[in-house]
C-alpha positions in Angstrom: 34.2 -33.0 53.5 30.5 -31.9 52.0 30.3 -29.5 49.3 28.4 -26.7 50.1 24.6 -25.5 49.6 24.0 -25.2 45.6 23.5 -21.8 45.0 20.2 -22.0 43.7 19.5 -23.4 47.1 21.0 -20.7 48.4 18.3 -18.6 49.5 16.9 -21.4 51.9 19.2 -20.1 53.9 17.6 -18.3 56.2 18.1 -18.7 59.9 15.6 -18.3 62.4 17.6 -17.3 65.7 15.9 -19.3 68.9 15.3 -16.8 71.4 17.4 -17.0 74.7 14.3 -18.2 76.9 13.2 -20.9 74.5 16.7 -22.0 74.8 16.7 -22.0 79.1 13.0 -23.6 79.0 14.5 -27.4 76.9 17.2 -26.6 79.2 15.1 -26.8 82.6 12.8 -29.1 81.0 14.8 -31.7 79.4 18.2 -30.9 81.8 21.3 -33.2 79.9 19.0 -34.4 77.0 18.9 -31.1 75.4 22.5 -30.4 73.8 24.1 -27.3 72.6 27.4 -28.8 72.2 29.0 -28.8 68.9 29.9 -32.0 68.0 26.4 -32.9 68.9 24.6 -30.2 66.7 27.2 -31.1 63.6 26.4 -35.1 64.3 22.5 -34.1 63.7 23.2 -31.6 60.6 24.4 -34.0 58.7 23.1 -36.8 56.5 24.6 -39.2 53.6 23.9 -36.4 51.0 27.0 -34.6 49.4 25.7 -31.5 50.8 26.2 -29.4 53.7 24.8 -26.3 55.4 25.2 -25.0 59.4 24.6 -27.7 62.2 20.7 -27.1 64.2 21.0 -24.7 67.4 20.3 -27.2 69.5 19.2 -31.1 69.9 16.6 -32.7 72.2 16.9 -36.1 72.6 12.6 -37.6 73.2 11.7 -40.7 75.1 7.9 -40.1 74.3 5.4 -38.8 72.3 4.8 -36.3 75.6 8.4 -35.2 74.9 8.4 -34.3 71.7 4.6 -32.5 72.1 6.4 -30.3 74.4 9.3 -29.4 71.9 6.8 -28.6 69.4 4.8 -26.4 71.3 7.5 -24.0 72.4 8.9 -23.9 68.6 5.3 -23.2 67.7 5.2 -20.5 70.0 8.7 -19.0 69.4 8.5 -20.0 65.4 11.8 -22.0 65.6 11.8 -24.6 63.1 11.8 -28.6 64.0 13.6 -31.3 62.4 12.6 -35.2 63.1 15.9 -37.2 63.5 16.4 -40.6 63.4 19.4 -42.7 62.3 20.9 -39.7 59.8 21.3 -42.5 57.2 18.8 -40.5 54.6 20.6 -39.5 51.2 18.7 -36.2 49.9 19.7 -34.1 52.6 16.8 -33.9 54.8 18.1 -33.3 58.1 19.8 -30.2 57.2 18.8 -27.4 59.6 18.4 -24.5 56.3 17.0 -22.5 59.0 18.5 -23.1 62.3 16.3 -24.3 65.1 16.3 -27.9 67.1 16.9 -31.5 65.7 14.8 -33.8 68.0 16.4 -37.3 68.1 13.7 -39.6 68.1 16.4 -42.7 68.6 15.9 -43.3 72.0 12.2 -44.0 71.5 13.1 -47.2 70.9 10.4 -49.2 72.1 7.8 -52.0 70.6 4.5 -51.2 72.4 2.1 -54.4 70.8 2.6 -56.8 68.9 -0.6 -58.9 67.2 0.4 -62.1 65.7 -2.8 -63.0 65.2 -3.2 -59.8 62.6 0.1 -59.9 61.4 0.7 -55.8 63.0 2.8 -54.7 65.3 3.1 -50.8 66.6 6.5 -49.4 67.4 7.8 -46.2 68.2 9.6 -44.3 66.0 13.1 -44.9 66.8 12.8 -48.6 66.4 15.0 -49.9 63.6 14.3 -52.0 61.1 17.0 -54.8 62.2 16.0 -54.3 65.7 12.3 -55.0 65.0 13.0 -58.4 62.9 15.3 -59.6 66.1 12.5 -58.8 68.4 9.3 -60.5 66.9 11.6 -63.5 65.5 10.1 -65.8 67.9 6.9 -65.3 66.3 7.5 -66.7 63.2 6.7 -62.7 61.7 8.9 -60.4 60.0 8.7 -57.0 58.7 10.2 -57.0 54.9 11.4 -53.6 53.9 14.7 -53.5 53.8 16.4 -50.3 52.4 19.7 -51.7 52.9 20.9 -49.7 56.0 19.1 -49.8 59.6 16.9 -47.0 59.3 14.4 -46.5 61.9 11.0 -46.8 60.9 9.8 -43.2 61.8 12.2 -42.3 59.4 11.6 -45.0 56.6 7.9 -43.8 57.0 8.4 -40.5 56.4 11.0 -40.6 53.2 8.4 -43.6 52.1 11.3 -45.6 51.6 11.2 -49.2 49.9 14.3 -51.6 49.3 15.2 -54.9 47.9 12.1 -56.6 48.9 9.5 -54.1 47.2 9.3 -56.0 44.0 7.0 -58.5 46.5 5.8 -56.7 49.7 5.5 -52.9 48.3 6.8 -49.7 49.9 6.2 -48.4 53.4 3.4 -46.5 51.9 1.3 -49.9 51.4 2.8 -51.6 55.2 2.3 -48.7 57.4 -1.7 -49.1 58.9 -2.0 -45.9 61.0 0.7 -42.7 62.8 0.5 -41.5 65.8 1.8 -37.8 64.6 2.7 -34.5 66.8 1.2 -31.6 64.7 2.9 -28.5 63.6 1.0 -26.8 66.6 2.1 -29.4 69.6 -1.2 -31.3 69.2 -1.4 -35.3 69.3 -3.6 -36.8 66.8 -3.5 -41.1 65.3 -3.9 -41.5 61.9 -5.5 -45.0 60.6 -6.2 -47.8 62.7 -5.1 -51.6 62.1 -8.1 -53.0 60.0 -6.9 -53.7 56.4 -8.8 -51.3 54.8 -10.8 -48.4 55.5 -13.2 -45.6 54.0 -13.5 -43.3 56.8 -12.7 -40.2 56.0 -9.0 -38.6 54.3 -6.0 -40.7 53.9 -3.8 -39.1 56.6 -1.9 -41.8 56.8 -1.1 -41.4 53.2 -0.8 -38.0 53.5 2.1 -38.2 56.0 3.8 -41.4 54.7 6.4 -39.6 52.1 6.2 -36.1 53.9 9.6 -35.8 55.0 9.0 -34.4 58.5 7.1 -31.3 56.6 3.6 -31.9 57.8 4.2 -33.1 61.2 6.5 -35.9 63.9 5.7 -39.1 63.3 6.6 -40.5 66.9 4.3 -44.0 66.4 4.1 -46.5 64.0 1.7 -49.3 63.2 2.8 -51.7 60.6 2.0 -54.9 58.5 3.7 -57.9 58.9 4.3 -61.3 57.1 4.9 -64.8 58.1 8.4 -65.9 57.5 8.6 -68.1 54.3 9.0 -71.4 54.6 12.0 -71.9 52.4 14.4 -69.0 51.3 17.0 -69.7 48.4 19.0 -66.7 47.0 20.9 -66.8 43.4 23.4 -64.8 41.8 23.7 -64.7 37.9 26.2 -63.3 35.9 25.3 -61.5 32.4 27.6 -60.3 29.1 26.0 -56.5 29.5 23.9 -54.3 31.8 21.1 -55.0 28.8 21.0 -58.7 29.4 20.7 -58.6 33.0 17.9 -56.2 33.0 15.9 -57.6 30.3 15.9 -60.7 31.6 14.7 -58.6 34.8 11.8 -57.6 32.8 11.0 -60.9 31.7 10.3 -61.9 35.2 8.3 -59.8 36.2 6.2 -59.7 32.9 5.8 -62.9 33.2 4.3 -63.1 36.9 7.1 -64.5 38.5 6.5 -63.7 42.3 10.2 -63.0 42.6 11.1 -61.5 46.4 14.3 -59.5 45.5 16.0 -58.8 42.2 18.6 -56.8 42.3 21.4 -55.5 39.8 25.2 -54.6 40.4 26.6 -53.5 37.5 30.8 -54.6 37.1 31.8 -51.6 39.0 29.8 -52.4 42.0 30.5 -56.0 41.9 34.5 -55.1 42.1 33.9 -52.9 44.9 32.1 -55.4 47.1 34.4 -57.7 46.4 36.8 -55.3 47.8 35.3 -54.8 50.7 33.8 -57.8 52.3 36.4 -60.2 50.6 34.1 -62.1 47.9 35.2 -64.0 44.7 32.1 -62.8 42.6 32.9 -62.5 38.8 33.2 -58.7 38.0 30.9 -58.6 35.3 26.8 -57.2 35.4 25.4 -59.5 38.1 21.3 -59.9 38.8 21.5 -60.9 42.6 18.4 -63.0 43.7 16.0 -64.1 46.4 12.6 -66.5 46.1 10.2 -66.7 48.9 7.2 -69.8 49.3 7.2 -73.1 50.2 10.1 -75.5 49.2 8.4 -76.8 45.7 7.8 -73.4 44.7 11.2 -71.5 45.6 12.5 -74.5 43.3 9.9 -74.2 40.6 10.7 -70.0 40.4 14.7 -70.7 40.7 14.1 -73.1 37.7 12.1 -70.9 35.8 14.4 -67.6 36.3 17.6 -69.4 35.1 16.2 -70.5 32.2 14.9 -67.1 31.4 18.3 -65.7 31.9 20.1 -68.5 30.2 18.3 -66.7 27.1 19.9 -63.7 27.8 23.8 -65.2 28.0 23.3 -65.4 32.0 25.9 -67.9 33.1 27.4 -68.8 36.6 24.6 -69.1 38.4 25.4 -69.5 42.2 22.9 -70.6 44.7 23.1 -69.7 49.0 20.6 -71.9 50.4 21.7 -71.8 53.8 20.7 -68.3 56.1 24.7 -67.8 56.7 25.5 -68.0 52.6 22.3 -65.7 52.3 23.3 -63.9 54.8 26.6 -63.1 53.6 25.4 -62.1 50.2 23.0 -59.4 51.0 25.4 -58.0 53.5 27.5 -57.3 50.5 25.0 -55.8 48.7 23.7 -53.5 51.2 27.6 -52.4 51.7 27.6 -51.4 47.8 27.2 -48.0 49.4 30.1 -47.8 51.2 32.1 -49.9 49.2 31.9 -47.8 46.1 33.1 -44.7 48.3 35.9 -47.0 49.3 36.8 -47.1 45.2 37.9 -43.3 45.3 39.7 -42.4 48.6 38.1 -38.9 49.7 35.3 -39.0 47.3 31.5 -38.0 48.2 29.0 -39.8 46.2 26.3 -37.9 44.4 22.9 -40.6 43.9 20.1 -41.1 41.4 16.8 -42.7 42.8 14.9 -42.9 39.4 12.2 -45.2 38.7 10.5 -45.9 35.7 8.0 -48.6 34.2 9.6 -51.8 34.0 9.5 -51.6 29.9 11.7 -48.8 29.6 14.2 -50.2 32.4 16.9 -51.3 30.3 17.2 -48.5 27.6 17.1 -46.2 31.0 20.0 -47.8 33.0 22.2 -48.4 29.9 21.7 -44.9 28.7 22.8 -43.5 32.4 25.8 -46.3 32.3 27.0 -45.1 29.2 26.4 -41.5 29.9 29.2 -41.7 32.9 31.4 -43.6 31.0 31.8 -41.2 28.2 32.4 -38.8 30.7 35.0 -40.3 32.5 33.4 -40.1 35.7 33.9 -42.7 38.2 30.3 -44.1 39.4 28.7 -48.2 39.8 25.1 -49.0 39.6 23.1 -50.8 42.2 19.2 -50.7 41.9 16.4 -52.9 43.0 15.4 -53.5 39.6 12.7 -56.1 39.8 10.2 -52.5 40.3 11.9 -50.5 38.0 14.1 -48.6 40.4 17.7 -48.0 39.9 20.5 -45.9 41.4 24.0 -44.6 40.3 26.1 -43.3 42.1 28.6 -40.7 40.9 31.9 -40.6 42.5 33.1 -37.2 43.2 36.2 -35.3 44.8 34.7 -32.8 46.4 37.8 -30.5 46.1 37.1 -30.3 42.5 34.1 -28.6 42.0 34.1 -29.3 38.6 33.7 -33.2 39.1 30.7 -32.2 41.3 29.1 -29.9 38.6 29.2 -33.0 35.9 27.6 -35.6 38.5 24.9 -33.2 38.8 24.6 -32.9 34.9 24.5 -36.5 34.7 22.2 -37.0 37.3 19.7 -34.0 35.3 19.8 -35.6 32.2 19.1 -39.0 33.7 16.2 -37.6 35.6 14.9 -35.7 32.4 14.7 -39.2 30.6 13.0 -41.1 33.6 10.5 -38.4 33.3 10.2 -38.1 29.6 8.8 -42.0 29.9 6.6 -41.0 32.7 8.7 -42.0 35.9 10.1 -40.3 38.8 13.1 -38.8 40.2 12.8 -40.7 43.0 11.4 -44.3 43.6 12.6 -44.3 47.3 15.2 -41.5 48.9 13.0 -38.8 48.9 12.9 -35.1 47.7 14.8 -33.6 50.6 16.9 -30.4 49.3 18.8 -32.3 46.8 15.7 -33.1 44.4 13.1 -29.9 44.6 14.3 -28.6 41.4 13.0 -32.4 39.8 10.2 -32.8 41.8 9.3 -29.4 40.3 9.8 -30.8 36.1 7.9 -34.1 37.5 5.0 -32.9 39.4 4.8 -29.4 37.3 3.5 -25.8 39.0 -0.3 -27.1 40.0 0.6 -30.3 41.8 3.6 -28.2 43.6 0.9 -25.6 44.4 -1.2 -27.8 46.0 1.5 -29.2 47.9 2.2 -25.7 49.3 -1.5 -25.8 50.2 -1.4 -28.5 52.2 1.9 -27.4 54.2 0.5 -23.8 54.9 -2.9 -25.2 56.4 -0.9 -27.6 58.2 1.9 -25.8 59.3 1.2 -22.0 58.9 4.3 -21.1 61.0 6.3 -23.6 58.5 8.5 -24.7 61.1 8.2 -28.3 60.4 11.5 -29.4 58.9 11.2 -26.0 56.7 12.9 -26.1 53.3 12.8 -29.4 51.8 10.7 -31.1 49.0 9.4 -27.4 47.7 10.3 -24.0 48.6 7.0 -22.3 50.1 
């Protein structure tokens, strides 16, 4: 069970009935794709957030661009509000339907329309999953590296900007997605970018609608970078006598030019809990998990390099997987943490951070949120992908006690508040969605959030683009 709206998000609630004869024209037009039955609606009003409002009036499920065109224009023309949906694994709450209207499932546009070895792209439409993309161009010694843990599809990773384990090397979606193909607030098709590496023509409207939550527009195309798979892959796990160690020695890594893929911290908690769950024998204690990319003298020259760093911090136990099944194995685990920490407290809904701040005020950052929750006496773990400064905790909450769920949020404030005060964000990769507009406001401050509301008025005047998330208008 969610907890409901916050109250001071209260006020978002307010529905905007779709008229009958919008209703009977999906109907006639999209016959058994367009749903009005409950389970349906409730699957697409919900996300991994802790929060819950009423389920969308209806859901449309889109095999093209054309498709979802035609949704917009009859919401356009009946001001019904959209909401983009593609795997409903986003944390922040941004498929909640605040004010009614249609959810349009982009999941069963599923298809990879080119891909260009020779330039390292590949376009895909906006269902495609992450996972499902990697299988696909396998055979051509490619892969695409951000990897946010679960299979999100790539419409959807594009538009909460998302990241992962592997940013610390290969950046965020905003620097590997090359152009959009985008359904406008008003039903019109427009592309965005094109798949040169760099260009001068013009506004960034790729930019502009990487990180817009489904706000601006529907992203129903995407055109992406990709990499050549490394030639050798070796992946370490290192245990540490605090959380300070293992992310100072983080910091000396990076400061130091390391080209380290994936660094990643699970703090004792979240080490238990995966242990837990998929059956590992890792020592319960801070643990920096991991991964060097290159040829085979260099993954051995890094490896050697980071082990004696941490051997300067007290890191001990170092445990190499070399072979893709050990690897394999370990960053399943991690990217169960999620899921395994629920599995901790029976019932519980977990309430997440996403701050992110420069990599020399990491460790005074995650010890000060570690010992925050622990003088509370509120059950959370830490997971982050620490090698760029981003770190999340999770705060375990019963969400019959509203109580429990008022201190996670206190805790999550005051951690934001001190990511901010050293000139980080509230959120390094989830997103605003609903559960993050009151930081976004202390981050960005009045002027940049005016602006914002600019932009979304021009763009969407009717604001029926996934209305009521990031800012209220």
């Amino acid at each position: 069970m969610n907890a409901p709206l916050p109250a001071h998000l209260l006020p978002l609630l307010a529905p905007r009935p779709m008229p009958a004869e919008m209703l009977a024209t999906l109907q006639a037009h999209f016959g058994a794709r367009c749903s009005t039955a409950m389970a349906v609606r409730e699957q697409h009003g919900r996300d991994e957030s802790p929060i819950d409002a009423p389920p969308p009036e209806a859901v449309v499920y889109c095999e093209s661009t054309e498709d979802v065109a035609a949704v917009v224009r009859l919401a356009d023309q009946y001001a019904v509000p959209v909401i983009p949906f593609g795997t409903g694994s986003s944390l922040e709450g941004h498929l909640l339907a605040v004010q009614g209207g249609v959810s349009i499932d982009l999941s069963r546009m599923s298809r990879i329309i080119a891909v260009q070895p020779e330039d390292l792209t590949v376009t895909v439409q906006a269902g495609v999953t992450r996972m499902q993309l990697n299988n696909e161009i396998r055979h051509t010694g490619l892969f695409f590296p951000i990897d946010p843990g679960a299979d999100a599809s790539l419409g959807g990773m594009s538009a909460t900007r998302a990241s992962g384990t592997n940013a610390v090397r290969y950046g965020t979606m905003r620097e590997n997605v090359l152009g959009l193909t985008v359904v406008t607030a008003s039903g019109e098709v427009i592309r965005t970018g094109t798949r040169a590496r760099k260009s001068s023509a013009g506004y960034d409207l790729t930019r502009l609608m990487v990180g817009s939550e489904g706000t601006l527009g529907v992203m129903t195309e995407v055109t992406l970078r990709l990499y050549p798979l490394p030639e050798a892959i070796s992946a370490a796990t290192c245990t540490f006598p605090s959380i300070d160690a293992a992310v100072r020695t983080t910091i000396q890594i990076i400061q130091m030019g390391i080209p380290i893929a994936r660094c990643e911290l699970l703090d004792a908690h979240a080490v238990r809990a995966v242990n837990r769950h998929d059956k590992l024998t890792l020592t319960e204690a801070p643990m920096l998990l991991m991964e060097f990319h290159g040829s085979a003298a260099s993954v051995k020259e890094q490896a050697a390099t980071v082990q004696d760093i941490a051997s300067e911090y007290g890191g001990s136990g170092f445990q190499w997987a070399t072979t893709p099944e050990e690897r394999t194995r370990l960053w399943t685990a991690r990217h169960h943490a999620y899921f395994a920490g629920a599995q901790m407290k029976p019932g519980c809904r977990t309430v997440t951070t996403d701050t992110c701040v420069p990599i020399s005020q990491l460790a005074e950052c995650v010890t000060a949120a570690s010992e925050a929750a622990t003088a509370a006496s509120m059950a959370h773990y830490i997971v982050g992908h620490v090698g760029d400064g981003n770190f999340h905790i999770a705060y375990l909450v019963d969400p019959t006690i509203p109580a429990e769920r008022e201190l996670a949020e206190r805790l999550n404030q005051e951690l934001v508040q001190r990511a901010i005060d050293v000139q980080g964000t509230c959120s390094g990769e989830h997103g605003i969605g609903l559960h993050k507009m009151g930081f976004l406001v202390n981050e960005a401050g009045t002027g940049a959030i005016d602006m914002m509301r600019t932009l979304k008025r021009a763009l969407d005047p009717k604001n029926i683009m996934n209305p009521g998330k990031i800012f209220v208008l």
